[in-house]
N, CA and C atoms as an extended XYZ file, in Angstrom:
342
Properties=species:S:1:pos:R:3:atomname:S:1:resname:S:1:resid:I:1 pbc="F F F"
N      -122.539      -79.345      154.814 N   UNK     1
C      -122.199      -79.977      153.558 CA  UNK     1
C      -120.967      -80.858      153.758 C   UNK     1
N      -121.445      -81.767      153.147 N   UNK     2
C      -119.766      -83.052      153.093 CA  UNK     2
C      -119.037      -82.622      151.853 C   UNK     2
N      -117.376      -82.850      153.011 N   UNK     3
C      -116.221      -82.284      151.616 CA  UNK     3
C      -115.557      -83.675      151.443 C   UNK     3
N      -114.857      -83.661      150.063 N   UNK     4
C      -114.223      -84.673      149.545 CA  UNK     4
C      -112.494      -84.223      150.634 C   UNK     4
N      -112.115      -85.339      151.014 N   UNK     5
C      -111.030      -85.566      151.148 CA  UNK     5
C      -109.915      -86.416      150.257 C   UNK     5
N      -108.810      -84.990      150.366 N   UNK     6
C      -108.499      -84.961      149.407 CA  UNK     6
C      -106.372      -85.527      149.722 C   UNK     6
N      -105.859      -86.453      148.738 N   UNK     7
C      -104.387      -86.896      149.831 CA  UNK     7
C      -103.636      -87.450      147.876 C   UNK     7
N      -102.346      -86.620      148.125 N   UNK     8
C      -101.464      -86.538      147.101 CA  UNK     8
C      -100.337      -87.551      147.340 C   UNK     8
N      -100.348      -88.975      146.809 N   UNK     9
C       -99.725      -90.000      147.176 CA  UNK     9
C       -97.924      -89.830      146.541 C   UNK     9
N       -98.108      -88.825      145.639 N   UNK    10
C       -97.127      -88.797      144.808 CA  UNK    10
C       -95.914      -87.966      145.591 C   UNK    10
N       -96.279      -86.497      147.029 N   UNK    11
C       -95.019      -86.051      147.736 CA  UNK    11
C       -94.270      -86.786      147.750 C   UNK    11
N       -93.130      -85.922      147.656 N   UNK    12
C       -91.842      -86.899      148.202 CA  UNK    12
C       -91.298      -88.295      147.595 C   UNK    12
N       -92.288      -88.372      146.375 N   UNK    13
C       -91.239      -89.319      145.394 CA  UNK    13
C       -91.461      -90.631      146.234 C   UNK    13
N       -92.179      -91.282      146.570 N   UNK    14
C       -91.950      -92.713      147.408 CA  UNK    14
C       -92.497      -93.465      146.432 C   UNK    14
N       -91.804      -94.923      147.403 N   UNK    15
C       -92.238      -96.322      146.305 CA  UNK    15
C       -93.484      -96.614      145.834 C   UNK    15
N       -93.983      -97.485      145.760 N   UNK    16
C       -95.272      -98.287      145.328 CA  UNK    16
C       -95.549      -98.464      146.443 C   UNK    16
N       -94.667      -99.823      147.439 N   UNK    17
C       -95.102      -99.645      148.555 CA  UNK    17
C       -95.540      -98.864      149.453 C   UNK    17
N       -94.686      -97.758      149.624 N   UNK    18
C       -94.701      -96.337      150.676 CA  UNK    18
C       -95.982      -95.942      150.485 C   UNK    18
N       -96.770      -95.772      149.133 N   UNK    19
C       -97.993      -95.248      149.065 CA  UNK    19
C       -98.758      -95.873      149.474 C   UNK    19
N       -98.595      -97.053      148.882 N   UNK    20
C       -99.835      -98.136      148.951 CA  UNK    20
C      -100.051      -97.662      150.894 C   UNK    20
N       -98.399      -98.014      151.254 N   UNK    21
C       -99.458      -97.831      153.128 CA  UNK    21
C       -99.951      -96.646      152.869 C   UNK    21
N       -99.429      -95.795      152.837 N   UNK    22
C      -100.295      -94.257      152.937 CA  UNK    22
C      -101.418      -94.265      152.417 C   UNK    22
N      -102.042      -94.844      151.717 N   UNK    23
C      -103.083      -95.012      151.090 CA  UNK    23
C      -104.070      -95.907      152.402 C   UNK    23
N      -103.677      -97.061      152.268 N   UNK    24
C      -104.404      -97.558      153.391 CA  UNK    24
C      -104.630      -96.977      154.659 C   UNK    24
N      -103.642      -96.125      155.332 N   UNK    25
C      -104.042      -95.206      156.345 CA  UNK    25
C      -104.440      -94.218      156.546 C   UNK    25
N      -104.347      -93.348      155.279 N   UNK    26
C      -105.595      -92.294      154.751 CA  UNK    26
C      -107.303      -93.010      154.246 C   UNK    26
N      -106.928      -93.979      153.868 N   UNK    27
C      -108.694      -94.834      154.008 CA  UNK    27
C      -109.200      -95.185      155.378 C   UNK    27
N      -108.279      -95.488      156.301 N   UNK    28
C      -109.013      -95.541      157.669 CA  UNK    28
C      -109.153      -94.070      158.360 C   UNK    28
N      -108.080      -93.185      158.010 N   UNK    29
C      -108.447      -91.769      158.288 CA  UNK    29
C      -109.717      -91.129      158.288 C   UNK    29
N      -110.066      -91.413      156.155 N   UNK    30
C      -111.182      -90.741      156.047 CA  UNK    30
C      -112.524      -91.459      156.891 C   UNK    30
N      -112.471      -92.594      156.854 N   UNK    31
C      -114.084      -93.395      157.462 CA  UNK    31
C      -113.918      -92.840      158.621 C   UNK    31
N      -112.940      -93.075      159.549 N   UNK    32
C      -113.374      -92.457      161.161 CA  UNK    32
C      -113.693      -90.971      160.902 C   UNK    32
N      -113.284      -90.238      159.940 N   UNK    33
C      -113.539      -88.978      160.006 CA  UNK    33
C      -115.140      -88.533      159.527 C   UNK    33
N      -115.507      -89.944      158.781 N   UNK    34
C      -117.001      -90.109      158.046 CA  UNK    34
C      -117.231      -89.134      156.602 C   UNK    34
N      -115.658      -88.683      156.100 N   UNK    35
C      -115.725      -88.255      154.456 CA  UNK    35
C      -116.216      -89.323      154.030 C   UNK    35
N      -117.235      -88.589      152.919 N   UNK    36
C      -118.036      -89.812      151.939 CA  UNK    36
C      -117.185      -90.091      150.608 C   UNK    36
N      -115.963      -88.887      150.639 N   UNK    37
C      -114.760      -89.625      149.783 CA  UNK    37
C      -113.643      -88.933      149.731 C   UNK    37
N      -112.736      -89.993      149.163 N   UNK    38
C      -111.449      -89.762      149.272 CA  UNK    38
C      -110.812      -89.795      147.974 C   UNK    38
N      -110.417      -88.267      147.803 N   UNK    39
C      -109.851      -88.083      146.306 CA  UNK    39
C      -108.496      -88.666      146.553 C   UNK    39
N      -108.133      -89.274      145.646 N   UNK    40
C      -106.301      -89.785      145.610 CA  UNK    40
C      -105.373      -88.895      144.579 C   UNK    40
N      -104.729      -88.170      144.680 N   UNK    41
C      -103.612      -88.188      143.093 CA  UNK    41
C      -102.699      -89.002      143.802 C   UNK    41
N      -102.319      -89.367      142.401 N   UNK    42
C      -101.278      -91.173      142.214 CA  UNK    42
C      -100.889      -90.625      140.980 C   UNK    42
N      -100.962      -89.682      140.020 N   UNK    43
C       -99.792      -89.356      138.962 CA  UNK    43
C      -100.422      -90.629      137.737 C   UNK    43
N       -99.783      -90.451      136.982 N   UNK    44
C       -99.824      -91.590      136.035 CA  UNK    44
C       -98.839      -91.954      135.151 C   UNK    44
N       -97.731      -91.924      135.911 N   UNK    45
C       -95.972      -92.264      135.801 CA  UNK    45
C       -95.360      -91.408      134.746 C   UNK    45
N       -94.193      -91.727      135.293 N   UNK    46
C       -93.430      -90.489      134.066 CA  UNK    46
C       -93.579      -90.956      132.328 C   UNK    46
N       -93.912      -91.785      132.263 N   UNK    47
C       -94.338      -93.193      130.790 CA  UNK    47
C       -95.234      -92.626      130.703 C   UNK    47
N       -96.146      -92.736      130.919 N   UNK    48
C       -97.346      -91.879      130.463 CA  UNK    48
C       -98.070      -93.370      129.813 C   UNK    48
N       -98.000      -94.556      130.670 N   UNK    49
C       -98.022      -95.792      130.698 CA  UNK    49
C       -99.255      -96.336      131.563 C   UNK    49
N       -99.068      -95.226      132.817 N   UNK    50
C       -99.820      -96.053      134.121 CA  UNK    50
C       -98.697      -96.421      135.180 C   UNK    50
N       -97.942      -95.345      136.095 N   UNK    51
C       -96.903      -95.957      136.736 CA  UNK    51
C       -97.245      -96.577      137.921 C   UNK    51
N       -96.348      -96.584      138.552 N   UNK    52
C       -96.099      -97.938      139.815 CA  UNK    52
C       -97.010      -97.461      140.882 C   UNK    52
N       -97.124      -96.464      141.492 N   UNK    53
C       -98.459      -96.051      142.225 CA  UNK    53
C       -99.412      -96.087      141.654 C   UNK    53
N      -100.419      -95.644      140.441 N   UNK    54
C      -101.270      -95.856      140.367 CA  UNK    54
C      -101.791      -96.827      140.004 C   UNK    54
N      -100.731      -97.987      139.833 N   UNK    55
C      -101.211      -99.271      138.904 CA  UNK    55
C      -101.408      -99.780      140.782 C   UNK    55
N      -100.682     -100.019      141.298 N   UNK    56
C      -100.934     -100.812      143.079 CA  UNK    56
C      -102.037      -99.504      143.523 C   UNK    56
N      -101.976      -99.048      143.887 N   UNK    57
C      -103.333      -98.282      144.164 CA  UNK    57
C      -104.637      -98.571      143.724 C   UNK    57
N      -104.860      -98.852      142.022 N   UNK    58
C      -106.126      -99.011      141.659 CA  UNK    58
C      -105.952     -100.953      142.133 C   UNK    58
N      -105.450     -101.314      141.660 N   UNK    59
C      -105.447     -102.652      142.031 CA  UNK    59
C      -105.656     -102.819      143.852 C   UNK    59
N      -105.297     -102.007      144.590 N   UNK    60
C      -105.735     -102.653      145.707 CA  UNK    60
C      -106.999     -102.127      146.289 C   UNK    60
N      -107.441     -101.318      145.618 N   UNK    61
C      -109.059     -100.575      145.405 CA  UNK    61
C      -110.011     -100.896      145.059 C   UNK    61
N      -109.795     -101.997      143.922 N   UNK    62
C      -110.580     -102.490      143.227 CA  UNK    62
C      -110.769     -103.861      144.271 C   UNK    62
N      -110.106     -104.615      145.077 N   UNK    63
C      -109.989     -105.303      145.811 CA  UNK    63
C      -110.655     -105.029      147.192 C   UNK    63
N      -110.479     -103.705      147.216 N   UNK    64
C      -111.375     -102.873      148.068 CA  UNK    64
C      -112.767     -102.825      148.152 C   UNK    64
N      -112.927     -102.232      146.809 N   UNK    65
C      -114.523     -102.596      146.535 CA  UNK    65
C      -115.006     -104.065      146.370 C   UNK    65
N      -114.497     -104.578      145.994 N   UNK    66
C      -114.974     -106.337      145.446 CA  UNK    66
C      -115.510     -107.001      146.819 C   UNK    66
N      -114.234     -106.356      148.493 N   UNK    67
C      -114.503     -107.234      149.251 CA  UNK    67
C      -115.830     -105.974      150.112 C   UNK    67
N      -116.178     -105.156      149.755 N   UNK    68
C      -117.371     -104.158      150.475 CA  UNK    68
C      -116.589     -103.220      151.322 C   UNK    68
N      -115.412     -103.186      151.231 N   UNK    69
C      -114.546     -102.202      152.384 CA  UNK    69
C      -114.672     -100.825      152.012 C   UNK    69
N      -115.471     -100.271      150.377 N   UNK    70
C      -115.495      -99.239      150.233 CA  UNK    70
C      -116.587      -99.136      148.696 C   UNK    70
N      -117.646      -98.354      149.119 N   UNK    71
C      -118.520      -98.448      148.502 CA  UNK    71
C      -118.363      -98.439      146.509 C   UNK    71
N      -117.671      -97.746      146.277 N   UNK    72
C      -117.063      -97.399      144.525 CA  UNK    72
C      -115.995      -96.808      144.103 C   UNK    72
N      -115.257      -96.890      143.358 N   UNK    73
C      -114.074      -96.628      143.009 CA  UNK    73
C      -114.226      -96.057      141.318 C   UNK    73
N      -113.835      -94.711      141.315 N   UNK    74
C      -113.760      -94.077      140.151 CA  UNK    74
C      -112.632      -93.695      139.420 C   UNK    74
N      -112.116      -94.307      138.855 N   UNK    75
C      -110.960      -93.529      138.052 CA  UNK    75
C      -110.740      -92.100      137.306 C   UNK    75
N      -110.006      -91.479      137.622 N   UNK    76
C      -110.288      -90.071      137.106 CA  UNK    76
C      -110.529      -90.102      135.427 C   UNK    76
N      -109.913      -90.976      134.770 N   UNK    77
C      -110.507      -90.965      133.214 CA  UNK    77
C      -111.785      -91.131      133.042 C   UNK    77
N      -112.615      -91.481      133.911 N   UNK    78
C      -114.270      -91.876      133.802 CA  UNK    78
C      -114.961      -90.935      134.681 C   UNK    78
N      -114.651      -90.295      135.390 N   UNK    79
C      -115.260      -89.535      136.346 CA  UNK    79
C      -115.893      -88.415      135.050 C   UNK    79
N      -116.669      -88.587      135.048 N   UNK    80
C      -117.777      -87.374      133.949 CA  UNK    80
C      -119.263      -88.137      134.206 C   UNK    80
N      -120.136      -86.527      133.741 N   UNK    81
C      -121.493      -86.124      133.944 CA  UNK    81
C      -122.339      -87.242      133.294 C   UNK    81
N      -121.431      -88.540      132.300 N   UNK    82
C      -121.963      -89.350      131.108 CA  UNK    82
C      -121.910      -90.749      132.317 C   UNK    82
N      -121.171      -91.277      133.204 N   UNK    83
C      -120.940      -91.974      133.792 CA  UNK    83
C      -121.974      -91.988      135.118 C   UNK    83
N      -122.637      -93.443      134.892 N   UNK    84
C      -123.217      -94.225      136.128 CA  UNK    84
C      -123.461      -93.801      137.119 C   UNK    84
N      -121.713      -94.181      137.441 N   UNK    85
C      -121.285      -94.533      138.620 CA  UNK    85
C      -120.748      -92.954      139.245 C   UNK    85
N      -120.135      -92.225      138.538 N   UNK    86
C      -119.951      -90.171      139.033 CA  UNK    86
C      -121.748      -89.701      139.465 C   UNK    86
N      -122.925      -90.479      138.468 N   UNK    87
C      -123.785      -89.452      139.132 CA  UNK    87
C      -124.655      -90.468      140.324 C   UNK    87
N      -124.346      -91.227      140.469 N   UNK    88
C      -124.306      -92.276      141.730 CA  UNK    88
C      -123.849      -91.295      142.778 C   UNK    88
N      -122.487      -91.053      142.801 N   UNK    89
C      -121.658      -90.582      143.237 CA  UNK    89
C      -121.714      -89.409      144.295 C   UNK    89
N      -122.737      -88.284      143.331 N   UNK    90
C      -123.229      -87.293      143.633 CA  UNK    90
C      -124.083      -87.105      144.987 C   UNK    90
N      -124.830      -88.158      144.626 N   UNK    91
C      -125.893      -88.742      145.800 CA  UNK    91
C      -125.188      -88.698      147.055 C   UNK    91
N      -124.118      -88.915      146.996 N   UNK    92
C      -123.401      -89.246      148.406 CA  UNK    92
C      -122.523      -88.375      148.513 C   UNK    92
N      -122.406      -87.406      147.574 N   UNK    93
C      -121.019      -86.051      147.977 CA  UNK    93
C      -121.184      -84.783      146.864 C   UNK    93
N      -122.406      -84.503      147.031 N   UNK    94
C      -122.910      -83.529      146.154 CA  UNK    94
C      -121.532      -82.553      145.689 C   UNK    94
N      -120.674      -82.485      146.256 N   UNK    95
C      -119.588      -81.430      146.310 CA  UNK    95
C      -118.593      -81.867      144.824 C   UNK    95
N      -118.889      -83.229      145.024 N   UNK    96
C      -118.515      -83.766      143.539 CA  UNK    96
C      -118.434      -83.180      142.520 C   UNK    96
N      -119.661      -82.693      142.135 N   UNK    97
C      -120.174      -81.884      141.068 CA  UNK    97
C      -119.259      -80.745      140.793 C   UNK    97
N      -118.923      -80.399      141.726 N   UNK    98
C      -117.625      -78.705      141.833 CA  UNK    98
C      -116.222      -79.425      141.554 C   UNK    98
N      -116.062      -80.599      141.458 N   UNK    99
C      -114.597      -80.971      141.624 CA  UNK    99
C      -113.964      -80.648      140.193 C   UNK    99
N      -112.695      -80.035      140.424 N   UNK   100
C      -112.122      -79.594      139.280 CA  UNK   100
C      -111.542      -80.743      138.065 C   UNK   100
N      -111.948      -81.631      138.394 N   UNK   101
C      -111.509      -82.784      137.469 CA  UNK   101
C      -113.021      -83.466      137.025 C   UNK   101
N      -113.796      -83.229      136.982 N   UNK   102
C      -114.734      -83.743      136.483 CA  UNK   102
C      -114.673      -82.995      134.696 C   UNK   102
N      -115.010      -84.133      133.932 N   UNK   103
C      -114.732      -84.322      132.666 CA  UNK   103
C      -113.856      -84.065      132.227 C   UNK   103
N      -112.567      -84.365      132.690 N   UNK   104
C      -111.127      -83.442      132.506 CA  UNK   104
C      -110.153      -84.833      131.852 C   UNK   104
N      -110.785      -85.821      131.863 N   UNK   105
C      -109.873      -87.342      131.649 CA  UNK   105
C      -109.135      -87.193      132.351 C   UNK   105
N      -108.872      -87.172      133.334 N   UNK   106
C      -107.485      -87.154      134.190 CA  UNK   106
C      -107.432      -88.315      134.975 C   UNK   106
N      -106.477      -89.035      134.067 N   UNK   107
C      -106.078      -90.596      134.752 CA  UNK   107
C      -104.998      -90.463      135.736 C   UNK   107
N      -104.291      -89.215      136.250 N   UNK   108
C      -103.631      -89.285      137.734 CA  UNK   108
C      -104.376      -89.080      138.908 C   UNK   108
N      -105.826      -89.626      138.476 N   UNK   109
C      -106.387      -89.336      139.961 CA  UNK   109
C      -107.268      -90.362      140.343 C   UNK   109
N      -107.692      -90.919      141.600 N   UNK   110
C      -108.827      -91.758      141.870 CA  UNK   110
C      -109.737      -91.718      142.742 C   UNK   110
N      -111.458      -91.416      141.976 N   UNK   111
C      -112.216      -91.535      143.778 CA  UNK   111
C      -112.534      -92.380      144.096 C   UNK   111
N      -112.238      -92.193      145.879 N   UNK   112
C      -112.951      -93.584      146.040 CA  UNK   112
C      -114.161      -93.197      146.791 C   UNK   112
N      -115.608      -93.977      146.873 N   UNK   113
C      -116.224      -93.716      147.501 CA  UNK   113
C      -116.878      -94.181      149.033 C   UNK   113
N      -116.625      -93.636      149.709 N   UNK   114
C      -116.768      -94.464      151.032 CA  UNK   114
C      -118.359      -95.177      151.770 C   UNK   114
């Protein structure tokens, strides 16, 4: 069975930048490793706004997907049993289905799908 890989951008308090790389080198992590995805927490700022990691994170994801570097990108507020693109999703990481954030709205998190 394929497991979601799973990487908490928020340790240690770093910038926008700091993540963003960590982010990009946990996406080449997971493909050589051949996870069919990569859960992110990115928080969703102390505002309760959309803070500085998860706003550069989804933005360079979405850029991600647009150019084919990664098959779909789910935001944890949409990730539910009602959504497309989660039972798309399934198809490619059945394990999905068990993830503790499914229908939970939880906008500090993002999948991506590889």
């Amino acid at each position: 069975m394929k497991h979601i890989r799973e990487i908490n951008l928020e340790l240690g308090r770093p910038t926008a930048d700091e993540a963003l790389r960590r982010l990009k080198g946990e996406l080449w992590a997971a493909k050589t490793m051949r996870a069919p995805v990569l859960k992110i927490i990115h928080g969703y700022g102390s505002s309760g706004k959309g803070g500085r990691i998860r706003t550069a994170c989804r933005s360079y994801l979405r850029q991600a997907r647009a150019s084919g570097q990664v098959r779909d990108v789910i935001c944890g507020e949409d990730f539910s049993l009602f959504s497309e693109a989660t039972r798309q999703a399934f198809c490619v990481c059945d394990a999905l289905r068990r993830d503790r954030d499914l229908d939970n709205d939880n906008n500090g998190v993002t999948f991506v799908i590889l």
